[in-house]
Residue, then its C-alpha position, 0 to 999 in steps of 0.5 A: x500500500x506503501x507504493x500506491x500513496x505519495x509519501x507526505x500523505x502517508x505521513x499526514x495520514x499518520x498524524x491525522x490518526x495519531x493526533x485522534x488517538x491521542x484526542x481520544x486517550x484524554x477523553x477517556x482520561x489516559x496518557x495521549x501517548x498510549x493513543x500514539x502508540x496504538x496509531x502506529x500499532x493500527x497503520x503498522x505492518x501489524x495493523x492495515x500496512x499504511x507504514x509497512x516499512x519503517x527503517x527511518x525508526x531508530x533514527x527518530x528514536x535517536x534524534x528524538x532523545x537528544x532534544x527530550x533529553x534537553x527539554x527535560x533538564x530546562x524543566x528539572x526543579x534541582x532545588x526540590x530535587x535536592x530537597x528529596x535527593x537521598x531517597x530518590x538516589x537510593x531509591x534508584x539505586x535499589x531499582x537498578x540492583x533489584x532489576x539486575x538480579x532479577x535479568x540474571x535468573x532470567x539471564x541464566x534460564x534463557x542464556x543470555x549473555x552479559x551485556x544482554x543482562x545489563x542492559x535489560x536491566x537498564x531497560x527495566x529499572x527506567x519507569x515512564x515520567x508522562x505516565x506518573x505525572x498523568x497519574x498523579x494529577x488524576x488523584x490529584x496529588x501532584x503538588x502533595x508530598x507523594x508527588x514530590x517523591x514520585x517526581x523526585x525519583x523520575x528526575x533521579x531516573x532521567x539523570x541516571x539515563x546519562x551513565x546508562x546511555x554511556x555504557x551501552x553505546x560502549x557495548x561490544x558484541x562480545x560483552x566487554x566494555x573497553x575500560x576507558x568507559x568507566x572513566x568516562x561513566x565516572x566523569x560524566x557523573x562527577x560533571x553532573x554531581x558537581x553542578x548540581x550540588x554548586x548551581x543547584x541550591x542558587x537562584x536564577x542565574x543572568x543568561x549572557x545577553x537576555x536583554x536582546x533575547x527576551x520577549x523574541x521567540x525566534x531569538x529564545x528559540x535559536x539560543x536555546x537550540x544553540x545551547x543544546x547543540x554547542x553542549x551535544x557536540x563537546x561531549x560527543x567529542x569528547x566520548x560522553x554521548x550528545x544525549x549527555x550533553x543536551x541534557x547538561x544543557x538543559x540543565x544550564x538553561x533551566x537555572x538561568x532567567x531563560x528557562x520559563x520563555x525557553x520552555x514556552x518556546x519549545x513546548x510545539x518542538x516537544x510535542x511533535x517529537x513526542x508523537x512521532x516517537x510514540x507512533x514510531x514505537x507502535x510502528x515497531x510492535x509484532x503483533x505476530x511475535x506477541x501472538x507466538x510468544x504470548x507465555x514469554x511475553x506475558x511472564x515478562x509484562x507480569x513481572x514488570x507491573x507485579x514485582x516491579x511495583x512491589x519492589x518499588x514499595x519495598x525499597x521506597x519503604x526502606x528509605x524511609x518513607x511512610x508506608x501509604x506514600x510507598x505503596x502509592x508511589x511504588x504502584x505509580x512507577x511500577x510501568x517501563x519507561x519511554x527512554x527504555x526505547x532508546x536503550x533497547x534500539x542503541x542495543x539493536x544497533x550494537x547487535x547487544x540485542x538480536x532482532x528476537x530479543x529487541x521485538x521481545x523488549x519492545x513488546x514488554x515495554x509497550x504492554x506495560x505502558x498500554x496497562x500500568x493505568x489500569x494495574x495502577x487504579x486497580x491495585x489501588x482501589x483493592x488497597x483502598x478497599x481493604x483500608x476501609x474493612x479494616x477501619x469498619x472492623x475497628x469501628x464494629x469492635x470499638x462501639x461494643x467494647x467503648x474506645x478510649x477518648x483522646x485525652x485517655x480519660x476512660x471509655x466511650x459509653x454507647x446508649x442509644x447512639x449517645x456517647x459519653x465518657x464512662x467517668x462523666x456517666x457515673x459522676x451523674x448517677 
């Protein structure tokens, strides 16, 4: 069908469905990108075979992580990060070690090699930050101490995507690493530590000339590219990846007084790649592959939704937090995040993973996607639930026995629906 139709209809026939999907997603209250993904799962060779080539895919995941990367960094808060920075690293840091044990017993059943194990392992530690942002803001608790901690440990992630990103362009086919890469690995972090601990707890910073760039879209617009090209040269030049340096970028102008019209300015450019990515990931999807390996696929998108979440809630209970905000928080990232695309092409490219082992990442990644709202409020609501038998109960067994008053004076008498304190009821007979 692909040789019948003039290519930039094809592509306005993509976006027509893409931009209707996502339409619909937001009127059932769901993340536009699960539409996005399915308009590219419904005109993809698994769908009608609008698209049934799609080699331009990798390129656009790779262009689109750049400047995601940068947006990004612009909207990172460093000062409530800070506010939350040890349970957010810890947190991240648990997810990472919970999520490679977890691919080395599944490394060891299927006879995957090292890299493979490591970078599944990325690739199921990222949790998706447009999910638990929508999420949130459903139950209204974005602004609330468990959005604060939820976003906490999205931003931790997206910093974390840096050394990850590193490590697996760095991959050879044989599984080793060259030893330089840690150097760089241990730079980059070092360069991102530093600047947040030094330009983090300060307020907005001058940016050099904003006099004749404020107020100009055109001119916000040209600088902040500029800015995030300049840093994505330098640092793949130097071996630390572009996405590293677009993210540093961001960073930098996000803590200057350029930030809030950079953001504005750029939201078109963000929204526009966010739907190219996603249809281009439903693009990508076999329905046929799922279909012959429903068990091993089903297995995998079980454990990213079940033990994800409730390591998540082990770990975030762990570091201190209350046992509600754990539970919600570790539901609410309990899905595969949309960087792990990008992981799991660079691992296609550098043949870390084979066509089978990519098609089966792809499969997980999306279906955890597709369902984490639906686990996420069913869980939810069960846990909710089972608070309410147990407050029931208390109430039930606390009106027969007279449950002690707040200020510890005696029991409560209940007669004919009137409660007194036991002491005030034999002081009048």
């Amino acid at each position: 069908m692909e040789d019948q139709l003039p290519f930039l209809l094809l592509i306005a026939i993509v976006t027509l469905a893409a931009v209707i999907s996502g339409l619909v997603m937001v009127w059932l209250k769901q993340p536009p990108m699960v539409g996005y993904i399915l308009a590219g799962l419904v005109l993809g060779p698994a769908g009608v075979g609008f698209m049934p080539h799609v080699d331009a895919v990798p390129l656009i995941a790779e262009f689109g992580v750049l400047f995601l990367l940068f947006f990004i960094g612009m909207e990172i808060s460093l000062k409530a990060f800070i506010a939350n920075l040890r349970p957010a690293v810890l947190t991240v840091i648990g997810q990472l070690v919970v999520a490679l044990m977890a691919m080395m017993l599944f490394g060891a059943l299927l006879d995957w090699r090292f890299e493979q194990v490591v970078l599944l392992a990325f690739v199921v530690t990222m949790s998706s930050t447009a999910v638990a942002l929508k999420l949130l803001d459903d139950i209204g608790e974005l602004r609330s101490d468990l959005g604060r901690i939820v976003v906490a440990v999205m931003i931790a992630q997206d910093i974390a995507i840096v050394p990850m990103l590193i490590i697996a362009n760095a991959f050879q086919t044989g599984g080793t690493v060259e030893p330089g890469t840690f150097v760089t690995v241990v730079l980059a972090i070092g360069l991102l530590v530093l600047f947040i601990a030094v330009v983090g707890p300060r307020g907005k910073l001058q940016f050099p000339g904003q006099d004749r760039i404020l107020g100009r879209v055109e001119m916000v617009t040209l600088v902040a590219l500029l800015v995030c090209s300049t840093m994505a040269v330098i640092t793949g030049v130097a071996g630390m990846s572009p996405a590293y340096g677009a993210f540093l970028a961001g960073l930098i102008v996000g803590k200057t007084t350029l930030r809030a019209q950079a953001i504005h300015a750029m939201e078109p450019i963000q929204g526009v790649l966010m739907v190219l990515f996603f249809v281009a990931i439903g693009l990508l999807l076999d329905v046929t592959f799922i279909l012959q390996n429903l068990v091993l696929v089903s297995a995998f998108v079980l454990c990213a939704l079940i033990l994800k979440s409730i390591a998540n809630i082990a770990i975030l209970y762990s570091v201190g937090m209350p046992w509600k905000t754990a539970y919600q928080a570790g539901l609410i990232t309990g899905q595969i995040g949309e960087f792990s695309f990008v992981l799991a092409a660079v691992g296609l490219a550098n043949g870390v993973l084979d066509p089978v082992g990519y098609k089966l990442a792809i499969s997980v990644i999306v279906l955890s996607l597709l369902f984490s709202p639906l686990w996420t409020r069913a869980v939810k609501q069960a846990h909710d639930a089972t608070e309410q038998r147990i407050g029931n109960l208390k109430v039930a067994f606390f009106s027969q026995a007279g449950p002690v008053d707040e200020k510890g004076s005696g029991r409560v008498a209940v007669a004919n629906g009137d409660r007194q304190p036991v002491k005030k009821a034999r002081e009048k007979t």
